[in-house]
Structures are given as C-alpha cells and as structure tokens.
N, C-alpha and C positions, 0 to 999 in steps of 0.2 A: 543222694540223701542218706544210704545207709554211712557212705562216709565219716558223713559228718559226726552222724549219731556217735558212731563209732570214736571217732576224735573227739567229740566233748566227754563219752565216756572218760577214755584214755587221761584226757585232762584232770577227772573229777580222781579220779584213782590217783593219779603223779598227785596231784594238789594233797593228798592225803597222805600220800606215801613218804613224799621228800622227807628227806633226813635232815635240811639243814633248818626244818620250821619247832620251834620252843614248844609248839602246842601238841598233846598228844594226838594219835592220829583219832581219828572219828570211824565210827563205826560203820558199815553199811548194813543197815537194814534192811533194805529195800527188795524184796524179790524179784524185783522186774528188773535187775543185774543179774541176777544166775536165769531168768527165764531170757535174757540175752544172749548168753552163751547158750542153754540148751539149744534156742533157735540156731546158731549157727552150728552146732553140732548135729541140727536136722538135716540142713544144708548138706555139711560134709557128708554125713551120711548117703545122703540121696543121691550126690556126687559120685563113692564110691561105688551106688547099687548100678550106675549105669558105665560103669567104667569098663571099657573092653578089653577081653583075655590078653591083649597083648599087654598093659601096663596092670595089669591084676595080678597080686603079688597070694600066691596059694600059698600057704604055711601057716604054723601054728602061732597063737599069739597068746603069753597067759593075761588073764584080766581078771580085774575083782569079781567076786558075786555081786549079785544085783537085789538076791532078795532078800527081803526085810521080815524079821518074824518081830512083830511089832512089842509082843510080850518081853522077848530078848531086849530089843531096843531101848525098848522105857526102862528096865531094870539097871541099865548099865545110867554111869554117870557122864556127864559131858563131855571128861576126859577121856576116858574110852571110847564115847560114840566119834569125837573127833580125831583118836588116834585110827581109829578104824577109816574115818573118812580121809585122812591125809595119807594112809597108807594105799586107800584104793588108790587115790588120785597117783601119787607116785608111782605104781602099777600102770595105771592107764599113761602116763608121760614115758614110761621107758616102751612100752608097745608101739604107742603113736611116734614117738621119736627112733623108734627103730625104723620104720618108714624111711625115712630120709636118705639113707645108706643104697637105697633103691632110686633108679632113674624112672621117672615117673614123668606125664604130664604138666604142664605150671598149673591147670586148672587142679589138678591133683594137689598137686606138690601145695597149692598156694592152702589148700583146705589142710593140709598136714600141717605147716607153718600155724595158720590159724587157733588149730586146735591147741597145741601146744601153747601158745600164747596167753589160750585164757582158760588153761589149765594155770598157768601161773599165774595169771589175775583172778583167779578163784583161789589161789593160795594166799595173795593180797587180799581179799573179804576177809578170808578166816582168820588170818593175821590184825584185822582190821577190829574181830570181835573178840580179841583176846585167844585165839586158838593156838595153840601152840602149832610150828613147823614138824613136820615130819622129822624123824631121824633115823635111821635103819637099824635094824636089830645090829646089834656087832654079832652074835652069839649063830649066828648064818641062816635061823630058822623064819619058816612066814610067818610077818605079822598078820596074816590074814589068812582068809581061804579064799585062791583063785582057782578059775576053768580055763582051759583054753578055749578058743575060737579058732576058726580055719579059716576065716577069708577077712579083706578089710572091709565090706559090707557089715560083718557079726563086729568087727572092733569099735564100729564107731556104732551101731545098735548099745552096745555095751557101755558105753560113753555117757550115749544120752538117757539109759537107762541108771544109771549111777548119778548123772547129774540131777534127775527125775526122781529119784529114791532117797540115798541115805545125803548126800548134800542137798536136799533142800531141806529134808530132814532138820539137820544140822542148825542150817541157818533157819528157821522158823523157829528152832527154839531156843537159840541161843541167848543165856541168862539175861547181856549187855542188851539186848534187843526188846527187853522185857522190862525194863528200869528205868521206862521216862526218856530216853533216851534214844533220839532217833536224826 
C-alpha cells in the first residue's frame, strides 16, 4: 500500500516537473507532501537507532542548525528564509550521501537511498513554489551555521528536525501558496 502511495506521489511530482509540458509547473501546497517525507525520515531514523555496532558508521557529520528563533525568522524576507532552507537541505544531502561510500545493510542502505531521494523532491516543492535552487557560496565561506553530529541516529534526528522546523516553515508560508492558488 505504501507503494503505491508512494508511486502516485512520484507521478503527481514527474506530471508537474516534466519539461516537455507548455504549462507552468503548479504549485504544491499541500503539507501532507513534506509530512510524507518527515514520516519516512521517522522510519530512517528509527532504522538507524536500531542499527548494530557492526554496520554503525561513528564519525562526525556537519548538519544545519535546527533551531528557530522565530523573531530572526519573520524579519528575514522569503529569499533568505529559503536560501537558508536550500542551504540546509544541501548540508543534509552531502551528510546523507556521504553514507553511501560505506558498506552498509540494504535495510540501511535502502533508507539512505530513500532519504536522499526526497531531499531532492523537496527541492522539486520548492522549485515548485518559485524558490530558487540552491547555489554554493563560490567565495568558500558557510552559507549557514552548522554542528556536527557523531553518529547516524543524531543525522537523521537532524533531518527530521529541519524538515519539522525551518521547511515547513518555508512551505506554510510561501507567498504562491497564499494567492488563490492551490
């Protein structure tokens, strides 16, 4: 069943995404897309918190900040708050994607795949509601401020705490979302 969910998602997203359709893409408003992915980042998580020391990969991982000082937040304009959110996200893809390089479980492995996946179909939403793509400082310095984490239990807690925070954030109040338009 989740399958399927899963594949009509995937559907509704390609159906939007394609390049070769005249019609601009359409927006996703809908929260219960990103409360999709948190769920399967609960998963992952949960996955990695039972994971034994033989395939537990110890080492430091940097990852965005999580918390939110709400006063900060609201002062800043869209463009910021989502440059801030696509830089985490970029942060959290090169963490998760550093996984890979390690021999791992499939039950593992399949949730690293995963996660990555709809780190990039959350960069399809945002794309979706006019957010611009991330693009890296050239200039070498953080767009952000990250911590590290020591294990991949804290990386994927990190995950779903960023997806739970400054991207829903994001999409809740995203101007296009707010315009009649849904």
């Amino acid at each position: 069943m989740q399958i399927t969910r899963l594949f009509a998602l995937l559907l509704m997203v390609l159906e939007w995404t394609c390049p070769g359709l005249s019609s601009p893409l359409r927006p996703i408003c809908d929260l219960r897309v990103l409360d999709h992915y948190i769920k399967e980042a609960w998963d992952a998580e949960a996955a990695m918190r039972a994971c034994k020391d033989d395939y537990c990969i110890a080492r430091n991982f940097t990852v965005p900040l999580t918390r939110v000082d709400f006063d900060v937040w609201d002062a800043m304009d869209i463009e910021e708050q989502a440059q801030e959110v696509q830089s985490g996200l970029h942060v959290l893809n090169e963490a998760i994607s550093s996984l890979q390089a390690f021999n791992q479980t499939d039950l593992i492995q399949s949730h690293i795949d995963a996660s990555i996946r709809n780190i990039v179909s959350i960069r399809q939403v945002l794309r979706s509601l006019s957010i611009p793509e991330y693009v890296p400082s050239t200039s070498g310095g953080e767009d952000q401020e990250t911590q590290k984490v020591s294990s991949i239990s804290e990386l994927f807690q990190v995950h779903i705490n960023f997806l739970r925070g400054k991207v829903r954030l994001l999409l809740g109040n995203a101007p296009v979302c707010h315009q009649g338009v849904s």
